[in-house]
Residue, then its C-alpha position, 0 to 999 in steps of 0.5 A: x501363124x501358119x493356117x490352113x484355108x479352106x474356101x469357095x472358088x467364088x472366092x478367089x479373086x478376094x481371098x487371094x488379094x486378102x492373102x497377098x497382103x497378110x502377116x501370116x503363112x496361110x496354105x489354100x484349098x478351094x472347093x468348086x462352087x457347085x458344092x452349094x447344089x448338092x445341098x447341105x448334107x453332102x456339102x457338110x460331108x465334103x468340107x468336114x473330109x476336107x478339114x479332116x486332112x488338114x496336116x496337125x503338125x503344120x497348121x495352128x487352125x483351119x480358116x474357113x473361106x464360108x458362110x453359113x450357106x443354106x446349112x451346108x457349114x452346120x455340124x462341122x467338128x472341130x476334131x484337133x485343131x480350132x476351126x475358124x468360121x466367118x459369122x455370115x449368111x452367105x458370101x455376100x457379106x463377105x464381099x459387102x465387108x461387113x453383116x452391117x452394110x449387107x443388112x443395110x443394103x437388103x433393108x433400102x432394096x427388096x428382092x435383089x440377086x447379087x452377082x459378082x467377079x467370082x459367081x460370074x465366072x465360075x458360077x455362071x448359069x448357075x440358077x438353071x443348071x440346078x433347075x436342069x439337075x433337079x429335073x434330071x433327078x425327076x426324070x422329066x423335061x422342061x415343060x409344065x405338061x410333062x410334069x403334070x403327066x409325071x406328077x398329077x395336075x396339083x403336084x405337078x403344077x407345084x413342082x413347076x412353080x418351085x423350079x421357077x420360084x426365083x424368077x418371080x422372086x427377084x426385081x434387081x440384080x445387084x453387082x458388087x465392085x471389089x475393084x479387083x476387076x481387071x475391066x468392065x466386062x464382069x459388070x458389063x454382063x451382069x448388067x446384061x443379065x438384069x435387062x435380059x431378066x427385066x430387072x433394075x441394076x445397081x452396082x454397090x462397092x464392096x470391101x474386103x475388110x471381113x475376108x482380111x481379118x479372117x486371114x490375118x487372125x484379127x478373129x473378133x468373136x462378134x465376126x467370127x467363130x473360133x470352134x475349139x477342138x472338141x466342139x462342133x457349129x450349130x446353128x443360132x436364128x439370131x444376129x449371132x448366126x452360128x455357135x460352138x458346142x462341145x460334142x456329146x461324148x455318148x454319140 
């Protein structure tokens, strides 16, 4: 099959090493990971443009290198070609291998943030440029005060809160081994990160078994998601995460 892939950079080590080693022809895109930051409406907008300008004539489906991703992958069509979606929260499972072992994981250790290869170097910082975004959007600074002056006393001390919420949230920082790293430097950072936040550290082997099925056309419907022309994602609060409708002809 020839197929076009459409994936996050975070990605990229894994995808391309599943990719060196498939059956298929497989032509890749990969969209920049502060994609996530812009939230789930413009994210949809930009990967639905994206897909749209897949080529009919070369391709027999779109891959899509996504999760769920806060709603950000909810609502894409289908137009001409079937749409390939892994079954997934986020890019942690894909890079656990399975929903299986990240459940697992998540179950055995509460308030984990997982780094890896990928969303180290191209996501690095990436919790508090989106707290720096969200305060430039409000026009205020860093401190509790100007947002009291901004906002009031109640509102401000809750917008303040929310921007910090994830450092109260978390107590392990988790990295996951693929064995695609060149040396020790990526883990030897994220272990870094943990002490500086005074969080615990582990280190959890990763696979690449759910990304190859992906690019090998091995689409079990209990893995993936195959949207056929005509269908768009919605969203299912069950162990299913996403299914396929066909679009209102009176929209």
């Amino acid at each position: 099959m020839r197929l076009n892939l459409i994936a996050c950079e975070v990605l990229c080590r894994e995808l391309c090493a599943a990719l060196s080693r498939s059956k298929n022809q497989i032509d890749l895109k990969f969209l920049p990971k502060g994609l996530h930051d812009l939230g789930s409406e413009a994210m949809r907008a930009e990967l639905q443009k994206t897909i749209d300008e897949t080529d009919t004539t070369k391709y027999e489906a779109v891959l899509m290198g996504y999760a769920l991703c806060g709603m950000g992958t909810v609502g894409l069509r289908a137009r001409r070609l079937p749409l390939v979606v892994p079954r997934a929260h986020d890019c942690i499972t894909l890079l656990m291998g399975s929903g299986e072992k990240y459940l697992q994981y998540f179950d055995e250790h509460k308030g984990v943030y997982f780094r890896s290869t990928g969303w180290l170097e191209r996501g690095e910082n990436s919790d508090q440029l989106t707290i720096e975004q969200t305060r430039r959007k409000m026009g205020v600074g860093a401190n509790i005060e100007e947002l009291i002056a901004k906002f009031g006393e109640d509102n401000g001390r809750y917008v303040y809160e929310q921007l910090h919420a994830y450092e109260s949230s978390y107590r392990q920082l988790t990295f996951i081994r693929t064995g695609l790293e060149p040396d020790e430097s990526f883990e030897t950072k994220a272990r870094e990160e943990a002490e500086m936040r005074g969080w615990e550290f582990d280190v959890v082997q990763g696979e690449l078994g759910m990304l190859e099925r992906l690019v090998n056309g091995d689409w079990d419907p209990r893995e993936f998601l195959v949207v056929q022309p005509g269908e768009h994602i919605e969203a299912r609060y069950d162990g299913t995460i996403f299914s396929a409708l066909p679009e209102d002809p009176a929209a």
